[in-house]
C-alpha positions in Angstrom: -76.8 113.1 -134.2 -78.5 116.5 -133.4 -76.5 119.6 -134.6 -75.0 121.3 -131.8 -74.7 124.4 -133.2 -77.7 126.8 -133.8 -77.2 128.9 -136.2 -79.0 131.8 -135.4 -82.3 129.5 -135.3 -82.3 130.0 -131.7 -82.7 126.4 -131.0 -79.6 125.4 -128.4 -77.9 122.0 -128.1 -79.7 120.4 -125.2 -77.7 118.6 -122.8 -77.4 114.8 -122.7 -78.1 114.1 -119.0 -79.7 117.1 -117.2 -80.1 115.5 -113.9 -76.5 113.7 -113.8 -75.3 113.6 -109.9 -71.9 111.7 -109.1 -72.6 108.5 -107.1 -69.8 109.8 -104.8 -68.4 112.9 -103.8 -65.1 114.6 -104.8 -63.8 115.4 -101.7 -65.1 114.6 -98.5 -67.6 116.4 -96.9 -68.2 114.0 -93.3 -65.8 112.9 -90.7 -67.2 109.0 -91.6 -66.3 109.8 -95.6 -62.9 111.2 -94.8 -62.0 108.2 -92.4 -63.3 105.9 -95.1 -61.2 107.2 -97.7 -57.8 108.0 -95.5 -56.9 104.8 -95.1 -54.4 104.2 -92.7 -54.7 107.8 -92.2 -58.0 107.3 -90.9 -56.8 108.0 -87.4 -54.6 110.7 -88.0 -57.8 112.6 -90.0 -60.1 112.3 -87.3 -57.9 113.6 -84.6 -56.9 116.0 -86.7 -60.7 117.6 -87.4 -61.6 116.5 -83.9 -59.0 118.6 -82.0 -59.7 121.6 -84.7 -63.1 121.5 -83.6 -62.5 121.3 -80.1 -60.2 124.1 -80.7 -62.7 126.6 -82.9 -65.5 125.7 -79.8 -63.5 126.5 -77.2 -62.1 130.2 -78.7 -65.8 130.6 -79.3 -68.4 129.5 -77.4 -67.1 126.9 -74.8 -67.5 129.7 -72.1 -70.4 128.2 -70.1 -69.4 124.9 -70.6 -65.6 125.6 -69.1 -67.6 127.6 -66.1 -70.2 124.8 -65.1 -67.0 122.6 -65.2 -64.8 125.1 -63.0 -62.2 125.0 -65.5 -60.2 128.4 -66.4 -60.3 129.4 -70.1 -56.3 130.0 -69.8 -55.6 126.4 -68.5 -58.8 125.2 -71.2 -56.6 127.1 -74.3 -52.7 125.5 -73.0 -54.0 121.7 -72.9 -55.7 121.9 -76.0 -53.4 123.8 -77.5 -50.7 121.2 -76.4 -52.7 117.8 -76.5 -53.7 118.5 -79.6 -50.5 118.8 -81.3 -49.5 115.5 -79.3 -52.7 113.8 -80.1 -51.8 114.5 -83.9 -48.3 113.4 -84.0 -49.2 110.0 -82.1 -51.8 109.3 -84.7 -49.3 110.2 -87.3 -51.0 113.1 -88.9 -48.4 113.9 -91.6 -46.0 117.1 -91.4 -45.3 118.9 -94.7 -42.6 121.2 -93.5 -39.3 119.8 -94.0 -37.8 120.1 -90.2 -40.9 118.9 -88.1 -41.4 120.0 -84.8 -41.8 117.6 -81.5 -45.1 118.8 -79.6 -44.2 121.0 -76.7 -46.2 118.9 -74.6 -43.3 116.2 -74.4 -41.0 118.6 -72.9 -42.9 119.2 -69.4 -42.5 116.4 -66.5 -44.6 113.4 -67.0 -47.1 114.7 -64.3 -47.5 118.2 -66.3 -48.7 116.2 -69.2 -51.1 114.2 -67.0 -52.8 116.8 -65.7 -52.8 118.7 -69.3 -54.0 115.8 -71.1 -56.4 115.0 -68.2 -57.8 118.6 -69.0 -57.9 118.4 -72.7 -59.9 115.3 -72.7 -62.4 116.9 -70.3 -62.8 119.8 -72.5 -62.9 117.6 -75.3 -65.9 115.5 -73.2 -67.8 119.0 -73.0 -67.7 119.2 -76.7 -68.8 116.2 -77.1 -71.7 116.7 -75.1 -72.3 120.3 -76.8 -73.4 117.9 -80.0 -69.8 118.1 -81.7 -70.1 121.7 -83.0 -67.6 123.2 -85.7 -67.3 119.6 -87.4 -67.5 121.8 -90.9 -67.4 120.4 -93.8 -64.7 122.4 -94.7 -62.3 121.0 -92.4 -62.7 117.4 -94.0 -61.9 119.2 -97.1 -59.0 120.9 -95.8 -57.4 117.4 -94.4 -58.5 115.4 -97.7 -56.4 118.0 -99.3 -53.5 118.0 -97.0 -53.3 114.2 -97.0 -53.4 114.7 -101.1 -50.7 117.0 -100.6 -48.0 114.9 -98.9 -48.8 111.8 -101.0 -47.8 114.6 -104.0 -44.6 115.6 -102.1 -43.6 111.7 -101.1 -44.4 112.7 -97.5 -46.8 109.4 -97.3 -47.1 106.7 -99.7 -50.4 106.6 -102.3 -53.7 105.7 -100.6 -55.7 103.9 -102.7 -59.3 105.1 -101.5 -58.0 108.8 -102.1 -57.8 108.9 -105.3 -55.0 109.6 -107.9 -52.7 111.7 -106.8 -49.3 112.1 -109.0 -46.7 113.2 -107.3 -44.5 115.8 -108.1 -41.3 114.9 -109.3 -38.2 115.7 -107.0 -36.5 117.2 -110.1 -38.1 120.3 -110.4 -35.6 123.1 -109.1 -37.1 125.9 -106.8 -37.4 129.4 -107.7 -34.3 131.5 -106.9 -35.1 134.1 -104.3 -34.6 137.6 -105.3 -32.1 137.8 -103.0 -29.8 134.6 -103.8 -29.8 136.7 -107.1 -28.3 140.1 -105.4 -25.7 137.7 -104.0 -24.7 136.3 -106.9 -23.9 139.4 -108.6 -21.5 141.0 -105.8 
C-alpha cells in the first residue's frame, strides 16, 4: 500500500481512479431522465416543467409568436397563468403547503375555461414550434427536488427510481416564533 502521506518529500498520494464518471446522474438534468425516474409522478413532472417553460417564454420572448397568432399578451399571461395551475393539479403535481389551493380556473363558467384552456394550449403549440425553449436543466432539478421533498414530508409515498429519501419524522416540534414567546410571558 503506497504511503499517503508525504512527508515533506513532495511526492503526493495519487488518486485511485482519476477519470471516475458516475454511470448515472445525481439528479436529473432532461425532461426524459426526470419522467423516468418520477414514477407515477412522471406526468405530474412534465406538466409541471412544460407549463414553467411555456410560462418563462411567454414573459420573455413569445412576443412575435402571440402577434403572428393575433393573440393579446394580457389574455396569453391569464390562460397560462390559469391552465397551468389546472394542468398541474389534474396531473397530480404534489402541494407542500399544508391547506392547498383549488386552481382559480375551476371557479369561472365552463365556457370561460374553454376558451382559456383553448388559449393556453395554443400558446403552448407556439412554444412548441419555437423548439421548446427554457426547458433548463435547472427546472428538472428543481422538480426532482420538490418531489424528494414531499416523499420527506409524507406528502407522497417513496418512489423507488428516486432514490432514498428518509423522511422526516412527524415528531420533531417546530421552532417557537418570537412572538408565541412575548405571549407567553404576559
Amino acid at each position: 500500500m503506497p504511503d499517503l502521506h508525504d512527508w515533506g518529500t513532495g511526492a503526493a498520494p495519487k488518486p485511485s481512479r482519476p477519470d471516475y464518471v458516475p454511470k448515472v446522474r445525481l439528479i436529473p438534468t432532461t425532461l426524459d431522465d426526470l419522467m423516468n425516474r418520477a414514477g407515477s409522478y412522471a406526468h405530474a413532472a412534465k406538466a409541471h416543467v412544460e407549463w414553467t417553460a411555456v410560462s418563462v417564454w411567454l414573459m420573455k420572448d413569445a412576443g412575435r409568436a402571440l402577434a403572428s397568432a393575433f393573440i393579446p399578451v394580457e389574455a396569453a399571461n391569464l390562460s397560462v397563468l390559469l391552465t397551468r395551475a389546472a394542468a398541474e393539479h389534474e396531473a397530480g403535481w404534489p402541494s407542500l403547503s399544508d391547506n392547498p389551493v383549488t386552481p382559480a380556473i375551476y371557479d369561472l363558467p365552463q365556457d370561460a375555461q374553454g376558451i382559456a384552456r383553448r388559449m393556453a394550449g395554443d400558446i403552448h403549440a407556439l412554444w412548441d414550434a419555437a423548439g421548446r425553449p427554457y426547458l433548463r436543466a435547472n427546472d428538472c432539478k428543481f422538480a426532482f427536488q420538490y418531489l424528494a421533498a414531499a416523499i420527506r414530508k409524507g406528502i407522497i409515498p417513496p418512489i423507488p427510481t428516486l432514490g432514498d429519501v428518509d423522511p422526516i419524522p412527524s415528531t420533531k416540534p417546530a421552532r417557537p416564533h418570537i412572538l408565541d414567546m412575548l405571549k407567553e410571558n404576559t
